[in-house]
Structure formats: structure tokens, C-alpha cells
Biopython code that builds the backbone (N, CA, C, O; Angstrom):
import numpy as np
from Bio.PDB.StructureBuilder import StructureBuilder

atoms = [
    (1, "UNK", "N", (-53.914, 97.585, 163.428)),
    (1, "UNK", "CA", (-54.096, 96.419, 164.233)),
    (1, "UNK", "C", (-53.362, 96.573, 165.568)),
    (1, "UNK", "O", (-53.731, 95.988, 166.586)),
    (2, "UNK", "N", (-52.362, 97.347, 165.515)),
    (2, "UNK", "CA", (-51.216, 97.568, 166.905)),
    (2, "UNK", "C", (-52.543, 98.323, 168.050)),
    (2, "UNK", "O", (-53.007, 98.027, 169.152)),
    (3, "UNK", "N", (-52.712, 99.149, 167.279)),
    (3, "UNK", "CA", (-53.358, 100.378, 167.705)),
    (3, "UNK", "C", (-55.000, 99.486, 168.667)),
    (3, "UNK", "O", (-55.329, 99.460, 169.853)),
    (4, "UNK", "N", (-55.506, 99.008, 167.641)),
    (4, "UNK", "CA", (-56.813, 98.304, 168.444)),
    (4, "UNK", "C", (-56.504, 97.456, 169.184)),
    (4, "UNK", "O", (-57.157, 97.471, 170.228)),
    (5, "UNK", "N", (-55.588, 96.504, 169.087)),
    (5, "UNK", "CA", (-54.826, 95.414, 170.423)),
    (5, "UNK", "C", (-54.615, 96.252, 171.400)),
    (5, "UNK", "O", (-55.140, 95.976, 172.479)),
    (6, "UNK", "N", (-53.809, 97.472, 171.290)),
    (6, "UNK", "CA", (-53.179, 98.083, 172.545)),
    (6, "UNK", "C", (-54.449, 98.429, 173.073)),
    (6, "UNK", "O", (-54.713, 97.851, 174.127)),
    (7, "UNK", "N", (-55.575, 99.444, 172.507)),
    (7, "UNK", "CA", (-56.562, 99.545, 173.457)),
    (7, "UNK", "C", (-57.445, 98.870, 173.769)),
    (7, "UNK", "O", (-58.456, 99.288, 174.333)),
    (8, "UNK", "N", (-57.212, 97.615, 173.439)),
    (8, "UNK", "CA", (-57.793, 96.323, 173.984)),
    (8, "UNK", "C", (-57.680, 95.858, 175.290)),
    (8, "UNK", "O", (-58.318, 95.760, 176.338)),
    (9, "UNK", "N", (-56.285, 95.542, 174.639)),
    (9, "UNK", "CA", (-55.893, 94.585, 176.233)),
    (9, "UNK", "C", (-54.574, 95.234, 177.530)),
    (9, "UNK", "O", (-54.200, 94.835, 178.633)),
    (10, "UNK", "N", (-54.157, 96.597, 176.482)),
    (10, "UNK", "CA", (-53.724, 97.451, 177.505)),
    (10, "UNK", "C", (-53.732, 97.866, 179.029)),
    (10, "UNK", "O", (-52.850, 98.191, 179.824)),
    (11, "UNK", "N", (-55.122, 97.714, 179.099)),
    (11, "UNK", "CA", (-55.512, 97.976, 180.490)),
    (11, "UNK", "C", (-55.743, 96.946, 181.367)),
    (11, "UNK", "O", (-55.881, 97.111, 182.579)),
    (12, "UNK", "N", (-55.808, 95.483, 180.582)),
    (12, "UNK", "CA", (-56.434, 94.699, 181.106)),
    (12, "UNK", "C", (-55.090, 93.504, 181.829)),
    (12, "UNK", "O", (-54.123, 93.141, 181.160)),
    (13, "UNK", "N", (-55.294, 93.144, 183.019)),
    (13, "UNK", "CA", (-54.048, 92.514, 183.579)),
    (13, "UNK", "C", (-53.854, 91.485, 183.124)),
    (13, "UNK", "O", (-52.700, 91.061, 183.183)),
    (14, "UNK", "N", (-54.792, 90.744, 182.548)),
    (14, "UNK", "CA", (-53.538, 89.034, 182.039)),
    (14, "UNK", "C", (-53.863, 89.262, 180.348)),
    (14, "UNK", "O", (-53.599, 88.304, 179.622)),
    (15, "UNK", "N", (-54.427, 90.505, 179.716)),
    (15, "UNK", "CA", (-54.086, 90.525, 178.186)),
    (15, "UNK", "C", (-52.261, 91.514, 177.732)),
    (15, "UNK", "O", (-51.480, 91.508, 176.780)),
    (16, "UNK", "N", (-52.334, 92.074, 178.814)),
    (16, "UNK", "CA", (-51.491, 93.063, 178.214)),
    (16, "UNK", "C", (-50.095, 92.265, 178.235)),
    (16, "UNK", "O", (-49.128, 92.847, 177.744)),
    (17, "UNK", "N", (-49.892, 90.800, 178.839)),
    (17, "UNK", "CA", (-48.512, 90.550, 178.692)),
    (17, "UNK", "C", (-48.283, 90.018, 177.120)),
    (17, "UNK", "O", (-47.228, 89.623, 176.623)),
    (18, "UNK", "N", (-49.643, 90.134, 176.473)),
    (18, "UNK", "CA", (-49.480, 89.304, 175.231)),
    (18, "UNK", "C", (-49.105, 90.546, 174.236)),
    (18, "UNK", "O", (-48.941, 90.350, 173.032)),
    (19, "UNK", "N", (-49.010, 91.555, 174.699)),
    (19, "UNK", "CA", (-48.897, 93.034, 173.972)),
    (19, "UNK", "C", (-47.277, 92.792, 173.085)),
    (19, "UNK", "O", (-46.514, 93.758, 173.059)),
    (20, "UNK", "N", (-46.922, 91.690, 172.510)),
    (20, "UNK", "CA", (-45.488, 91.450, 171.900)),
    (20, "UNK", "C", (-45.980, 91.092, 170.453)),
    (20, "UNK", "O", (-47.111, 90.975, 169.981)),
    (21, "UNK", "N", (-44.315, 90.919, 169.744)),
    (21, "UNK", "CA", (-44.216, 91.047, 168.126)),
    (21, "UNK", "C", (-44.759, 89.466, 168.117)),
    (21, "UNK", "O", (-45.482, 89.041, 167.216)),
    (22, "UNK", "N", (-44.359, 88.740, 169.124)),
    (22, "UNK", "CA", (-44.826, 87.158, 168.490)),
    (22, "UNK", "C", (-46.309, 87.010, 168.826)),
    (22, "UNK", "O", (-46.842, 86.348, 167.935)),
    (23, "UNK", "N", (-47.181, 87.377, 169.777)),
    (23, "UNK", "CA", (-48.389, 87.560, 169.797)),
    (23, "UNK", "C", (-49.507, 88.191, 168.386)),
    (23, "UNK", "O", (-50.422, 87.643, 167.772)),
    (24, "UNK", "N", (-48.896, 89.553, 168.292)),
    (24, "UNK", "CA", (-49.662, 90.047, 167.010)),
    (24, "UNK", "C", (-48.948, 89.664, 166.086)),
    (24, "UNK", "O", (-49.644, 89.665, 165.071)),
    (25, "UNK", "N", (-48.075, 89.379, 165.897)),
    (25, "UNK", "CA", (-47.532, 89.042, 164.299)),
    (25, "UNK", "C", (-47.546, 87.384, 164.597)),
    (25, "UNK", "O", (-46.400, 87.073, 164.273)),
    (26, "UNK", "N", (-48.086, 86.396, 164.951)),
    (26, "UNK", "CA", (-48.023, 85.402, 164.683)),
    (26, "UNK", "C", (-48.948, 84.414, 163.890)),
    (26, "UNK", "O", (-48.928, 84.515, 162.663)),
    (27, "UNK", "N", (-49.771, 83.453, 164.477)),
    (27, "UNK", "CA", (-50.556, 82.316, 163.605)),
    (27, "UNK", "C", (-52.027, 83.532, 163.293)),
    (27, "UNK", "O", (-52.745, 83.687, 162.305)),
    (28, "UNK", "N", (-51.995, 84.178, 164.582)),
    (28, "UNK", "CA", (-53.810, 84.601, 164.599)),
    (28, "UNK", "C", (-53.522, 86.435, 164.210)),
    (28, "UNK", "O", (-54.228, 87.362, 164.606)),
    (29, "UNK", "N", (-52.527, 86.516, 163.508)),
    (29, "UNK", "CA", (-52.231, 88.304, 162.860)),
    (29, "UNK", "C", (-53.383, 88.495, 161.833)),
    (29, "UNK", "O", (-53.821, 89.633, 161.666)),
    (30, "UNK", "N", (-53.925, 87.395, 161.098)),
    (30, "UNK", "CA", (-54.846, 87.924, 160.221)),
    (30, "UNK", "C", (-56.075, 88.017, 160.906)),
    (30, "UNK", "O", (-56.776, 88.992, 160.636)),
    (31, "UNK", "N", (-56.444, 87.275, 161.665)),
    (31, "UNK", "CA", (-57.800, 87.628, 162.394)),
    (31, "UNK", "C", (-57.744, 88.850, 163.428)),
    (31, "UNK", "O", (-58.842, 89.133, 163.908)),
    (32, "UNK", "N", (-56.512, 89.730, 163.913)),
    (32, "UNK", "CA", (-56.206, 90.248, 164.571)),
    (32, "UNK", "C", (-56.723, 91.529, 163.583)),
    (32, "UNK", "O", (-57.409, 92.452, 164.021)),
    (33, "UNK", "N", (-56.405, 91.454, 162.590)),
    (33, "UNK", "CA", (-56.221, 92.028, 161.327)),
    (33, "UNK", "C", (-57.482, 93.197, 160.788)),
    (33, "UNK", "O", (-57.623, 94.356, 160.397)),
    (34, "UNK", "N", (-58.353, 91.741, 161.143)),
    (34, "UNK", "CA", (-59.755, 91.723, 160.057)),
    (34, "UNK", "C", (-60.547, 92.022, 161.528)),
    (34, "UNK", "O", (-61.618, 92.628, 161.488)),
    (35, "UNK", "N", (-60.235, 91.773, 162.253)),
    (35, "UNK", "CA", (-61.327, 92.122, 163.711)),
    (35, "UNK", "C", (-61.852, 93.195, 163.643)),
    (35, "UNK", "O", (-61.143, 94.105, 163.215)),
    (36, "UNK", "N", (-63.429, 93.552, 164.071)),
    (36, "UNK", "CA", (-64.081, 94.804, 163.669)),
    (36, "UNK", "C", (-63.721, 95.521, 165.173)),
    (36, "UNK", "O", (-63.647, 94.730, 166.114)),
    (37, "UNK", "N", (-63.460, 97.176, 165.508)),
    (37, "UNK", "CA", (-63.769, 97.748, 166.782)),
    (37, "UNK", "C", (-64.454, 96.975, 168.036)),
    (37, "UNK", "O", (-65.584, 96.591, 168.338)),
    (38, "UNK", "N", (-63.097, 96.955, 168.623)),
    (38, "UNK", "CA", (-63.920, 96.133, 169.839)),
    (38, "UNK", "C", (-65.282, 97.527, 170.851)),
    (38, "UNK", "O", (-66.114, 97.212, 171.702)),
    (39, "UNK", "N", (-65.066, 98.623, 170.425)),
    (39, "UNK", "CA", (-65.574, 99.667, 171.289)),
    (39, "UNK", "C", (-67.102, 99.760, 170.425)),
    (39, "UNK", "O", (-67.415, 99.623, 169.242)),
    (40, "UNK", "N", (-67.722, 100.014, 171.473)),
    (40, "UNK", "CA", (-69.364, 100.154, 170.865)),
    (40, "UNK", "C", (-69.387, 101.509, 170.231)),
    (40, "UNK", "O", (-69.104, 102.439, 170.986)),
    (41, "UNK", "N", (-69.582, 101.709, 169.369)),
    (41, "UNK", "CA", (-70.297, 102.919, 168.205)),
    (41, "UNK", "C", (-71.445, 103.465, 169.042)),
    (41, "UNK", "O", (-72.419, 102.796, 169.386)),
    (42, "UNK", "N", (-71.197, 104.975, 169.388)),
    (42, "UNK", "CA", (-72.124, 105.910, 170.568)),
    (42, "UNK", "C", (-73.451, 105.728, 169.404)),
    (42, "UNK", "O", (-73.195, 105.293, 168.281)),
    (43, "UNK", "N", (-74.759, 106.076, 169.767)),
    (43, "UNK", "CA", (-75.495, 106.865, 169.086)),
    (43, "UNK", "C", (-76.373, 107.916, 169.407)),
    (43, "UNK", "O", (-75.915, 108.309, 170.480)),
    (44, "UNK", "N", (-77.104, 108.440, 169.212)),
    (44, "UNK", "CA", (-77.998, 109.385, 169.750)),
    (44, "UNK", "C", (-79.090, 108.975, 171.124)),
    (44, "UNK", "O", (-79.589, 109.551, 172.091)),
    (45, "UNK", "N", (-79.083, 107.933, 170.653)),
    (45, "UNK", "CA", (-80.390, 106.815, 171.422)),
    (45, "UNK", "C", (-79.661, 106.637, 172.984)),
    (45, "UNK", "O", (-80.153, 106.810, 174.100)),
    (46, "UNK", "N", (-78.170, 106.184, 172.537)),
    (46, "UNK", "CA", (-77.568, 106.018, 174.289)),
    (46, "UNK", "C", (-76.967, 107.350, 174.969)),
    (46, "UNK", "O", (-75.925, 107.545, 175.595)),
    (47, "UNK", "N", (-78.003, 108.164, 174.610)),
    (47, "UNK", "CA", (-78.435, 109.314, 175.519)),
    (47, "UNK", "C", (-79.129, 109.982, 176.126)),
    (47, "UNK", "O", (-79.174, 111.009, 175.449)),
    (48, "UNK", "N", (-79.815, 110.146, 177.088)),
    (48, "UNK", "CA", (-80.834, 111.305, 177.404)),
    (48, "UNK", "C", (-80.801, 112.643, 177.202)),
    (48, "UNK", "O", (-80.528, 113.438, 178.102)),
    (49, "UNK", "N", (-81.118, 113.023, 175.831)),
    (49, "UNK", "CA", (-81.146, 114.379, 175.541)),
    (49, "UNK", "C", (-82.200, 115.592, 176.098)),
    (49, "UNK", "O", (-82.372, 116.748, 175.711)),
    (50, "UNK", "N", (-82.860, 114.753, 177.241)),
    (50, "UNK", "CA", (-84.171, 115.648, 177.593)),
    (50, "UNK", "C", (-83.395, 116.210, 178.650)),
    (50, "UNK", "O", (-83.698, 117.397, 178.778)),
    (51, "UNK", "N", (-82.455, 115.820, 179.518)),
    (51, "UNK", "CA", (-81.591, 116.707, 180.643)),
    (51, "UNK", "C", (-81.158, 117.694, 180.356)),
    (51, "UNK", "O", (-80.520, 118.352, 181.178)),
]
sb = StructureBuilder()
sb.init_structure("model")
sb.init_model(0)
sb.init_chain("A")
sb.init_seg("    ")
for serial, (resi, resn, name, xyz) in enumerate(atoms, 1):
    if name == "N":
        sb.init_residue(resn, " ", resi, " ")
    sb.init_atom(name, np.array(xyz, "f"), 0.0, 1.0, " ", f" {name:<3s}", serial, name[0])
structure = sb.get_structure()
């Protein structure tokens, strides 16, 4: 869960001040928890393999 927050909101300027123990460990740690990959899953299709 550390790991997918950080490359969440790491980069991003008004998420990353929330990058603390009372942010992820607080009321919303289980939904933080259970959250699926915020990053899109590549597939074959979002490519042009004819180049």
C-alpha cells in the first residue's frame, strides 16, 4: 500500500504532502489497502506492431 500511494501521488504537487503515517495509516488505510493499481495494464492492442 506504501509502495502504490508513493507512485501515486509522489509526483503529483498537492498529493504528495499527504505522503505521511497519519494519512495512510488512518480512517481511509483500508480502502488505501484494497485499492486496485492505479496504472493501466499495457496490452498488445495499445500498440502498433506493424512499425
Amino acid at each position: 500500500m506504501i509502495y502504490l500511494k508513493s507512485a501515486e501521488w509522489l509526483e503529483d504537487p498537492v498529493m504528495c504532502k499527504y505522503l505521511r503515517p497519519e494519512t495512510l495509516f488512518g480512517s481511509k488505510f483500508e480502502a488505501y489497502r484494497n485499492q486496485k493499481s492505479w496504472k493501466k495494464e499495457l496490452t498488445e492492442e495499445d500498440f502498433d506492431l506493424d512499425e
